[in-house]
C-alpha positions in Angstrom: -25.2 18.5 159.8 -24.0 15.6 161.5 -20.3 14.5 160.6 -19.7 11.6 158.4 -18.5 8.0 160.2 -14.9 8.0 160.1 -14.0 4.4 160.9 -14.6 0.8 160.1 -16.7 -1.2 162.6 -14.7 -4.2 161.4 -11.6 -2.7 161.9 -9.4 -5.2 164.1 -7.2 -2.4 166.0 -10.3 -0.8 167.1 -11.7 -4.2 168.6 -8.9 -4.7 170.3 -8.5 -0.9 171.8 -12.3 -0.9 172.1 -12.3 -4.4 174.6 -9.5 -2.5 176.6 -11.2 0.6 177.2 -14.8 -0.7 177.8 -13.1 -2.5 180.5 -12.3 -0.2 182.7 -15.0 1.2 185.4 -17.9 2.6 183.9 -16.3 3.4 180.7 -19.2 3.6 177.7 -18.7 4.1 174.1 -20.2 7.1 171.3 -19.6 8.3 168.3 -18.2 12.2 168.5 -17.2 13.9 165.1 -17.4 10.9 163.5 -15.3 8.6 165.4 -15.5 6.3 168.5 -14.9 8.0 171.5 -14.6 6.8 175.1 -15.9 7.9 178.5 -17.0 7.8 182.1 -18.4 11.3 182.5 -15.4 12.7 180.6 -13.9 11.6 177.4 -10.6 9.6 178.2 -9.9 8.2 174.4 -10.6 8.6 171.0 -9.7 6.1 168.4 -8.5 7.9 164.9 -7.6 11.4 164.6 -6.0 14.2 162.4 -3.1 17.0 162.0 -3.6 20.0 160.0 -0.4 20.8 157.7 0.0 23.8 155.3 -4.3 24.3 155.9 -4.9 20.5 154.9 -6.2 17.4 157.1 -4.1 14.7 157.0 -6.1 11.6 159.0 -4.4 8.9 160.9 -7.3 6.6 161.2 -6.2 3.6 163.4 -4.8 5.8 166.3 -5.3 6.2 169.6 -6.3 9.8 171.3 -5.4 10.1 174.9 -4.9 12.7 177.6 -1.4 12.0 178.9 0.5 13.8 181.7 2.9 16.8 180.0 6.5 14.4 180.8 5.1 11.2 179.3 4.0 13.6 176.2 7.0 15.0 175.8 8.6 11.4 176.0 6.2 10.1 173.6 6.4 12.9 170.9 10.0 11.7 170.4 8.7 8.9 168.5 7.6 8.6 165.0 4.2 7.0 165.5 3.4 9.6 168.0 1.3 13.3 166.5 -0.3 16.0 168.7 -3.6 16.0 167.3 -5.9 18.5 165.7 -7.8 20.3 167.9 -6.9 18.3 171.1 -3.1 18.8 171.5 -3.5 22.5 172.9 -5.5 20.2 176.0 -2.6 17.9 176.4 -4.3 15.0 174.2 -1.7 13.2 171.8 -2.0 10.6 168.9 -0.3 7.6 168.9 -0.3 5.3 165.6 -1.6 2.0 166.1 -0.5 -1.0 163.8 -0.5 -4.9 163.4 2.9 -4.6 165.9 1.4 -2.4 168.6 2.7 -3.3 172.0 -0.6 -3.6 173.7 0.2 -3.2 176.9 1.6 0.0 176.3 -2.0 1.1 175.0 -3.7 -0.3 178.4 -1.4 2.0 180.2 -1.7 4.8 178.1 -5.8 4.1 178.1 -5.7 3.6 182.2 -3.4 7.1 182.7 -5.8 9.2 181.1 -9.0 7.3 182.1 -7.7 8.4 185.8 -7.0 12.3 184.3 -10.9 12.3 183.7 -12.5 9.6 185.5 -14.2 10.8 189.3 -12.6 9.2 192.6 -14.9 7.1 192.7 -14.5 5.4 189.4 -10.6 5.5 189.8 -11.0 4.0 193.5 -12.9 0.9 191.5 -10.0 0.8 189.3 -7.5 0.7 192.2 -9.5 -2.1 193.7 -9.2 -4.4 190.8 -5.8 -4.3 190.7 -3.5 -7.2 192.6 
C-alpha cells in the first residue's frame, strides 16, 4: 500500500527549497513515503518530516531533511527549529523548521553540504566548477 501524499504542491516553502535543490548538478525530484525527496543517485533532502514522542508522530511538514556533518548537527540541535527526525537521525539526517522568516541562504548551504555527503565526484566537481 503506497503511502498517502504528505505535502501541498502549492505550498510556497517547498517552491522555494524545491528551485534551490533542483539546481544543483543532476539533482532530480520523487516522492518517497509520501513526501518530496531529492537526489543525484543518493537522496541529499527531504522536505517535511516527523519525531516519534511517547509512541505518537508528531509531523513538521514544511521542514527540511538533510544529511549534515556530526559538529554542524550538534551546533544546529541547539536551536529550537532544529529536530532529529524519525527514522533518519540514527544516519546523521536532521530537521530543520522552515517558516515565512527562513534565512535562505542558510538552507542553500545546508542543501549544498549534504548534496556533497551523497553526490559522486563527479557531480560535486560540476558543483565546484560553478562556483566563482
Amino acid at each position: 500500500m503506497p503511502h498517502p501524499i504528505m505535502f501541498d504542491e502549492a505550498d510556497p516553502l517547498l517552491r522555494r527549497l524545491r528551485a534551490l535543490a533542483l539546481a544543483l548538478p543532476g539533482a532530480a525530484e520523487k516522492i518517497s513515503h509520501g513526501h518530496p525527496a531529492f537526489f543525484t543517485t543518493k537522496v541529499f533532502a527531504y522536505y517535511g518530516g516527523s519525531v516519534k514522542i511517547d509512541g505518537v508522530y508528531r509531523q513538521h511538514e514544511h521542514s527540511l531533511l538533510v544529511l549534515t556533518d556530526p559538529g554542524e548537527r550538534d551546533a544546529l540541535l541547539a536551536e529550537d527549529r532544529c529536530y532529529l527526525p524519525a527514522y533518519l537521525a540514527a544516519s546523521g539526517w536532521i530537521g530543520v523548521d522552515l517558516a515565512d522568516d527562513t534565512d535562505w541562504d542558510e538552507v542553500e548551504e545546508l542543501l549544498d553540504a549534504s548534496y556533497r555527503r551523497t553526490a559522486g565526484a563527479r557531480r560535486v566537481a560540476e558543483l565546484d566548477s560553478r562556483r566563482p
